[in-house]
Structures are given as structure tokens and as C-alpha cells.
N, C-alpha and C positions, 0 to 999 in steps of 0.2 A: 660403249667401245669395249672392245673384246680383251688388247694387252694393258699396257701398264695395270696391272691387277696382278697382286701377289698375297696370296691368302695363305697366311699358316697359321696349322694346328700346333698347339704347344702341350705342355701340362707334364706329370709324372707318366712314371710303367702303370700299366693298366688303366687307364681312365680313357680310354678307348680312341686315340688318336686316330690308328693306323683304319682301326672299323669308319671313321669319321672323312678319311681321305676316300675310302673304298667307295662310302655312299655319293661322296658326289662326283667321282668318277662315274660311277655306276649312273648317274642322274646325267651327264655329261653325254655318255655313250649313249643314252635314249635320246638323248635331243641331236643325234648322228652328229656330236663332234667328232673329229682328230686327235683322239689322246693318244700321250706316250705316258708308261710309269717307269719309273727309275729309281732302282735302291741299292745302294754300296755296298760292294763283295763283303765288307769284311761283317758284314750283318748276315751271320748264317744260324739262324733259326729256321729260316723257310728255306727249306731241302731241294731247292731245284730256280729259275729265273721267274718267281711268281714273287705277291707279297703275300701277307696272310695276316690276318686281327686275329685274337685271342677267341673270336669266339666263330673261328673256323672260316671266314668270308675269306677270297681268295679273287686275285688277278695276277694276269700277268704281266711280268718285267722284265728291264733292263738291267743288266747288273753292272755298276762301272767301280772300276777301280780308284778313282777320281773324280776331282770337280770336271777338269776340264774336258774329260772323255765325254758328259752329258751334250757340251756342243755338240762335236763330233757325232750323235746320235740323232739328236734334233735334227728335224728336214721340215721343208719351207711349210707345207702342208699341213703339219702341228700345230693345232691350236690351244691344248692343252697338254701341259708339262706339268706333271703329279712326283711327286719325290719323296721318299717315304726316311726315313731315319737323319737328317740333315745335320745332327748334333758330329756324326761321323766323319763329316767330310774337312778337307784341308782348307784354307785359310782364302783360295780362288772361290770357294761357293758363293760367296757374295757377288762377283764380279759377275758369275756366271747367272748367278740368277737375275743382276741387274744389269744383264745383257741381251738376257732372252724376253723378261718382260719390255725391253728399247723397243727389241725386234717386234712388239706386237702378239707378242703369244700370253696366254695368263696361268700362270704357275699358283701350284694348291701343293705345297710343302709340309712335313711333320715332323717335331723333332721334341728329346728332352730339354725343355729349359734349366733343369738344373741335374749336376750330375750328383753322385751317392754322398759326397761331401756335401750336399745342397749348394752348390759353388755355380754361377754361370756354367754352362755345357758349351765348350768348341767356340764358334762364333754366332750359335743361337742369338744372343746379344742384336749382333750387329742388322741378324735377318728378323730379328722384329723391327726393328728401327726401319729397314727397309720395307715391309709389309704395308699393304694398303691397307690388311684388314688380321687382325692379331685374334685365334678365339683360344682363349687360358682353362682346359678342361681339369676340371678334379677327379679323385678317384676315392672309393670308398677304402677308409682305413680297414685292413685286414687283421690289423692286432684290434681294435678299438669297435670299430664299424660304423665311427663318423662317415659322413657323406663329402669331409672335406679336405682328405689325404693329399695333399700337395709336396710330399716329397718321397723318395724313391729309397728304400732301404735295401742295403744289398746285404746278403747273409750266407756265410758258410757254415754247415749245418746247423743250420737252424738259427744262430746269432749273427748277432753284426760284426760287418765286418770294422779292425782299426782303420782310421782316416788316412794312412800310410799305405793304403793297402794300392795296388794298381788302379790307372784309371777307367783302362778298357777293359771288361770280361763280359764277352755274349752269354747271356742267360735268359731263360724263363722263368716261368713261377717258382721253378726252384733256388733259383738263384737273387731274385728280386721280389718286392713285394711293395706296394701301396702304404703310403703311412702320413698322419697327418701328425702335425708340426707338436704336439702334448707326446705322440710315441715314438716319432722317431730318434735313435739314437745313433750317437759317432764316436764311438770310443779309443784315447789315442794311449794307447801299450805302450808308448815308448815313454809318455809322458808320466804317466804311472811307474815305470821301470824306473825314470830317472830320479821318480822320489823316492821310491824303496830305496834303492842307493845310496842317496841323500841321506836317510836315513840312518842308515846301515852304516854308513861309511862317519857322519857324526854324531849322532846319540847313541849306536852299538845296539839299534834296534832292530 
């Protein structure tokens, strides 16, 4: 049977999700499905209403501002709903996507499972629980070159950033990098700051 099927890609930046939705889209459209792709305005890395993997593969999209816009898009006709950055979306993505798979259609979704805190991302959570079928990709550590980078370091030049820092900032390789769990680091300024202080303020150091 064709719906209740709900397959997403998880894992860190770079371990090649977005290339991974591409392929079986791509594998999809040979076997003459009905896909639709869809990925959130506010992910604007890809310069126009396409997606695009790191290693230049490219389709085209819908761009929505919301969960609920994706109904709104969806026509009866559709049998595959592809969704590319899922961690983005507001708190309906769940509903929506376990409304579309009721309907019979089978959705192949991709999202960070953990954001730069290593912290659950959005309601990733809730859409694995949902999923039929969950696949958790690694990526190669860029500081180390383990093969088993599972968390997401975000850096302004060049260092990481504090734990404090915003949760949302669209970047590429400049901004984000692959790091496995021996190098990634979360460094919190303010918690340092408050022992200097401490310091300073009792022993006159």
C-alpha cells in the first residue's frame, strides 16, 4: 500500500540527508510517480523554489511559509510528499503530516534531529515517533575525520559558538560544520563570566 508510509531522513549538517531525499525522489519520478517537494521559506540557502544537497543535486520546490500551507498545496493526485528541512517548521507539522499520510499519500521528510546545543531540534521528536521508518545518517567529523560525526557545530569565525547564542541562523559550511561527539564543543561565556566575578568579587582575583 502506497500511504500510511512516512520515512525520514535524520542525522547532523552534512551527512548528506537532503542528497538522500533527492535520490529517491529521483527514483520516485522514474517509476512515473506524482511527487510534490516542499521546503520552508525561511531556509534560504537555495537561491530560488528548488532544493539543493551540498554536493550540487537539485529539484524543484514549494516554498511554504508554514505547516499548514503544505495542505493547501497538496492535490488529490499526489502521491508522494517530500519535505526537506522539517526541524523548521511550527508545532502543526505533525498533524499535517499525520494527515496526509490518513489521506493515503506517503511522505519522505528530512530534518536535523539535534540542534547546535545537541538539544532535540523543533518537533523532530515527535516526527520520528511518528515515522514508519526512521534512517539516523552520520557525517564525517571535519575537525577529527571520524566517520561518526553526529553533532552539528556552529562557528563564528572559525570557533564555536556560546550555548546562549540564537537558535535559528541559516548557514553553510561557513557557518556550520560535522563533528563527532570527542570534538564537539558548547562553550557557555556567561558561565565563565560569572566565575570570574565570583572570583573577582571574593578572593580579589
Amino acid at each position: 500500500m502506497q500511504g500510511y508510509n512516512f520515512e525520514l531522513i535524520t542525522g547532523p549538517m552534512s551527512c548528506g540527508k537532503t542528497e538522500e531525499l533527492l535520490r529517491r525522489v529521483r527514483r520516485a519520478i522514474i517509476a512515473k510517480k506524482k511527487v510534490k517537494v516542499i521546503s520552508p521559506e525561511i531556509d534560504t540557502r537555495a537561491h530560488g523554489d528548488y532544493i539543493e544537497s551540498r554536493n550540487g543535486l537539485w529539484l524543484d520546490a514549494k516554498k511554504v511559509k508554514n505547516a499548514a500551507q503544505i495542505l493547501t498545496l497538496t492535490k488529490d493526485e499526489d502521491e508522494i510528499i517530500a519535505i526537506d528541512e522539517l526541524q523548521f517548521f511550527d508545532e502543526y507539522i505533525v498533524k499535517v503530516i499525520a494527515k496526509l499520510i490518513d489521506s493515503g499519500k506517503k511522505v519522505i521528510g528530512t530534518g536535523l534531529d539535534l540542534d547546535f546545543k545537541a538539544e532535540p531540534f523543533g518537533y523532530m521528536p515527535e516526527l520520528m515517533c511518528l515515522a514508519t521508518k526512521v534512517d539516523k545518517l552520520s557525517a564525517v567529523c571535519m575537525k577529527c575525520g571520524s566517520e561518526h560525526a553526529t553533532r552539528t557545530q556552529r562557528l563564528v569565525d572559525g570557533q564555536p559558538v556560546d550555548k546562549n547564542s540564537p537558535l535559528i541562523m541559516i548557514g553553510g559550511n561557513e557557518t556550520y560544520e560535522a563533528r563527532c561527539m570527542k570534538c564537539y564543543e558548547l562553550p557557555d561565556c556567561k558561565s565563565e563570566s560569572r566565575k570570574r566575578e565570583f572570583k573577582l568579587l571574593h578572593f580579589g582575583m
